[in-house]
PAPAPA-95296 format. One line per 8 residues: for each residue y negated, z negated, x negated of N, C-alpha, C. Coordinates in steps of 0.1 Angstrom, whole numbers. Atoms other than C-alpha are relative to their C-alpha. Example, Ala and Ser with C-alpha at 12.3 -4.5 7.8 and 13.67 -1.06 7.14 Angstrom:
12/0/-9/45/-78/-123/-12/0/-9; 11/0/9/11/-71/-137/-11/-8/8
END
This chain:
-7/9/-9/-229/169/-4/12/8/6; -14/-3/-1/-193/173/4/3/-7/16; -6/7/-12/-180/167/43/16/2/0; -15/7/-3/-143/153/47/3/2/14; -3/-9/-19/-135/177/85/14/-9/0; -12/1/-6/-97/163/83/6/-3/-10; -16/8/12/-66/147/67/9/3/4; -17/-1/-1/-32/152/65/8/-13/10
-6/9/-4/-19/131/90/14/-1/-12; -14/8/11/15/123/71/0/0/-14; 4/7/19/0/123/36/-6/-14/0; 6/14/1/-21/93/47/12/-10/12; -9/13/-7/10/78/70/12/-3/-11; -11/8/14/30/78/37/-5/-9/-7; 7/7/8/3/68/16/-2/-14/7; 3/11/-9/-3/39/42/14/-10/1
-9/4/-2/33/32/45/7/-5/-12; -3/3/12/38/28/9/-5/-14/-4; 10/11/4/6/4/5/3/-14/5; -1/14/-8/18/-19/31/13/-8/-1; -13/5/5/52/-19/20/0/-10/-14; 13/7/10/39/-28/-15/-2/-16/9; 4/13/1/21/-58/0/12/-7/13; -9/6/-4/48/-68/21/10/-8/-13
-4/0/15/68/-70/-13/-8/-17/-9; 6/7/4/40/-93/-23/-4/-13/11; 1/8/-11/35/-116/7/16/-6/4; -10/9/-3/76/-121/11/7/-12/-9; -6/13/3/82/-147/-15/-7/-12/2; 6/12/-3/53/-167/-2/11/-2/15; -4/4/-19/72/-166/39/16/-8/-11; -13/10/4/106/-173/14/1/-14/1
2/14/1/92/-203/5/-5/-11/10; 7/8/-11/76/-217/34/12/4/8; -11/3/-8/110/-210/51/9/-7/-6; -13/10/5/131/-229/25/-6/-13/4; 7/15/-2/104/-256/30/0/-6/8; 0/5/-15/106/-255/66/13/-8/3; -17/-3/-2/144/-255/63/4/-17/-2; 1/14/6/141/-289/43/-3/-8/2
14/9/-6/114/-307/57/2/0/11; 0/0/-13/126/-304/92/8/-10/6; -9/10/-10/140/-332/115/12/3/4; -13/3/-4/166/-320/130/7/8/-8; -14/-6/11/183/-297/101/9/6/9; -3/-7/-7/187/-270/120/10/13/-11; -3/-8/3/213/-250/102/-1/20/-10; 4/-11/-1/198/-215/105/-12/2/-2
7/-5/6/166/-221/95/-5/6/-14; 2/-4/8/165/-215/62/8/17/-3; -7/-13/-5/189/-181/71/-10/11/3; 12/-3/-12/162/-174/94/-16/6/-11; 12/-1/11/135/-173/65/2/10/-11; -8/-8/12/158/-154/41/-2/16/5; -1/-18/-8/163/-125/69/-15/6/3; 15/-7/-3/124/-122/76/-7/4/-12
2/-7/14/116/-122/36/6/10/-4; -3/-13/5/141/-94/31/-9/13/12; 1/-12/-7/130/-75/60/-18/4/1; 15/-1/1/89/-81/58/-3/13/-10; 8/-8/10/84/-52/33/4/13/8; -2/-11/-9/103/-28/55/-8/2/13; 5/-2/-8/87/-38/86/-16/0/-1; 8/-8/5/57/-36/68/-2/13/0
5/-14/4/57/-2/56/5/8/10; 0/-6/-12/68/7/90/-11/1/10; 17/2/-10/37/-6/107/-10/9/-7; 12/-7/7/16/9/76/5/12/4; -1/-18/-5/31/45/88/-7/3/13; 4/-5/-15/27/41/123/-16/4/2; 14/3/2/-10/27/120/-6/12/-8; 9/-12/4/-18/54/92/0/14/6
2/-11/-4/-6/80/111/-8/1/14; 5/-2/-13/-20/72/146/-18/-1/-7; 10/3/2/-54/61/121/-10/17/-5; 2/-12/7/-55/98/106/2/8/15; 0/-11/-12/-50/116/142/-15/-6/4; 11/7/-8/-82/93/155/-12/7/-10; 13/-6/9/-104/104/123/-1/14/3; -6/-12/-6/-92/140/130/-9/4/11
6/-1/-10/-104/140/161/-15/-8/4; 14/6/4/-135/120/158/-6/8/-7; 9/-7/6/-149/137/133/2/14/-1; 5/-15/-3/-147/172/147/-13/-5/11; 11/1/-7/-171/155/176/-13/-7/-7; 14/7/7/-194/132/154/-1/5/-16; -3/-1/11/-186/150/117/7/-11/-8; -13/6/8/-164/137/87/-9/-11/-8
5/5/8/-173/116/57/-11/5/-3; 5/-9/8/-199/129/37/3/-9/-13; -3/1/17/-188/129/-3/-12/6/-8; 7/-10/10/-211/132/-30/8/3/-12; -8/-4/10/-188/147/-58/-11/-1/-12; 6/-2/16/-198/144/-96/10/9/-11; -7/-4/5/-183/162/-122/3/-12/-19; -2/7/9/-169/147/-156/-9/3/-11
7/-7/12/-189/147/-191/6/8/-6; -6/-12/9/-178/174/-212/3/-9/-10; -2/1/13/-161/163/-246/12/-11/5; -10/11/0/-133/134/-251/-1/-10/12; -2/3/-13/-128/115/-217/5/-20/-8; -6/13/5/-105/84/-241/-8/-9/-4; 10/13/10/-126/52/-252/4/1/-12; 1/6/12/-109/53/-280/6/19/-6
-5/-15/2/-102/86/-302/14/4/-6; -16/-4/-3/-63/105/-300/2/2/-13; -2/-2/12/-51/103/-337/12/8/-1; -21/-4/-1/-15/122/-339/5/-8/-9; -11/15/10/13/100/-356/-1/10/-13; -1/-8/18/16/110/-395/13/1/2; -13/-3/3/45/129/-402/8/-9/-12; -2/8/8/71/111/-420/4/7/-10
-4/-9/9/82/141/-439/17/-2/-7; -11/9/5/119/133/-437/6/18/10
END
């Protein structure tokens, strides 16, 4: 059994900041669309809403993966310090089988003899 004492704060506020960016990425063409829809479907045909929808879908992946840094890195100081008073994870590690790892077996290409 393997204990996890500590992390890299800014290896897990990148890694965190990447992930959220990422799903920001994936989450801004649904807000696109529910701002062109708003845009359309609204009474008084307000100009600026569908502007308004455009500027939050470009910027949601940034302000995402800004939040995911902050969050990972304030989440990675709190483990840090937590688990020097109550300990870390505990990991059970395994190791791999010996012999070919691929499902399927590595043929090399035939020479074309050219």
């Amino acid at each position: 059994m393997h204990v996890l004492k500590s992390v890299g704060v800014m290896s897990v506020a990148k890694i965190m900041g990447l992930l959220y960016g990422c799903m920001g990425l994936i989450f801004a063409p649904i807000f696109l669309l529910v701002g062109v829809l708003g845009s359309i479907a609204g009474e008084d045909r307000t100009p600026f809403a569908g502007v308004v929808g455009i500027v939050l879908a470009v910027l949601m992946p940034v302000l995402y993966g800004v939040t995911g840094f902050v969050s990972g890195a304030i989440g990675a100081l709190l483990y840090n310090l937590l688990a020097k008073w109550v300990g870390g994870f505990e990991l059970e590690l395994g190791s791999l089988p010996a012999g070919p790892v691929a499902p399927y077996p590595i043929i090399p290409p035939a020479s074309s003899g050219v």
